[in-house]
N, C-alpha and C positions, 0 to 999 in steps of 0.2 A: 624549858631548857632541856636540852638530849646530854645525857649523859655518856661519854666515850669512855668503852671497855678494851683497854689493852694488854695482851697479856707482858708479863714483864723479863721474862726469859723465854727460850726459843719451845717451843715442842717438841718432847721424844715420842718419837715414832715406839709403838710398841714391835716388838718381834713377831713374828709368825708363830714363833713355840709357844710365846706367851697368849696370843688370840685363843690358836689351838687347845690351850690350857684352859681358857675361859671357856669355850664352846664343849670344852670334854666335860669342864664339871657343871655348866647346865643342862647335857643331856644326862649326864648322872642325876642329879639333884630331879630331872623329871621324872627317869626310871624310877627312883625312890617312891615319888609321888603317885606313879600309877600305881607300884605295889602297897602304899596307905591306902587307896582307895579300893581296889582289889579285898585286901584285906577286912575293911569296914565291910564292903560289901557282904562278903562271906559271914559275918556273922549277922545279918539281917536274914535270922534263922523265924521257923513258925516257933519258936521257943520264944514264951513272953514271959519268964521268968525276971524277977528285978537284977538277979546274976546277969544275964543276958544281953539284958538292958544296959547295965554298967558295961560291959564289955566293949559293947556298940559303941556306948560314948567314949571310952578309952579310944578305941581305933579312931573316931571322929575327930577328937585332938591330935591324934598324930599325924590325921591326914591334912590337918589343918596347919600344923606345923611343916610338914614336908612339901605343903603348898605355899606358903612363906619363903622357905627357903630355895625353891624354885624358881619363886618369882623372884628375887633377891639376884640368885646364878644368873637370870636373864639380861637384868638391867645393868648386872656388870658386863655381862657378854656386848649388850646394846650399848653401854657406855662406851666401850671399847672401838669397837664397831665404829662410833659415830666418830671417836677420837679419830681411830687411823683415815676412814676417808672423807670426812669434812672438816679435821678439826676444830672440830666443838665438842 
């Protein structure tokens, strides 16, 4: 048995502002992310002190989070995307 999926009200078209909006804050959300990454980077010092070390991993969480939320700003950018020229 196939199952038929309809939607039950019409589709709103999103706006151009609102795309724009989505597209502004995933390239933000990236920039974010190269500068976590940036930042880890720079403390992968020849200093092998356990300070050091913890610091590294601080930086590693944050890069890990600001890659989370980049990939997040994407898939709403992609959602969007998909809404306006295929609705789906």
């Amino acid at each position: 048995m196939t199952a038929k999926f309809e939607r039950h009200y019409p589709p709103v078209p999103m706006s151009k502002q609102d795309l724009d909006d989505l597209r502004l804050a995933y390239k933000r959300a990236i920039d974010a992310w190269v500068d976590a990454i940036r930042a880890e980077e720079a403390l992968a010092t020849p200093d092998h002190s356990m300070t050091a070390m913890e610091q590294w991993d601080k930086a590693h969480f944050t890069e890990h989070d600001a890659h989370e939320k980049a990939a997040k700003a994407r898939d709403a950018y992609k959602d969007a995307l998909r809404d306006e020229n295929y609705g789906i």
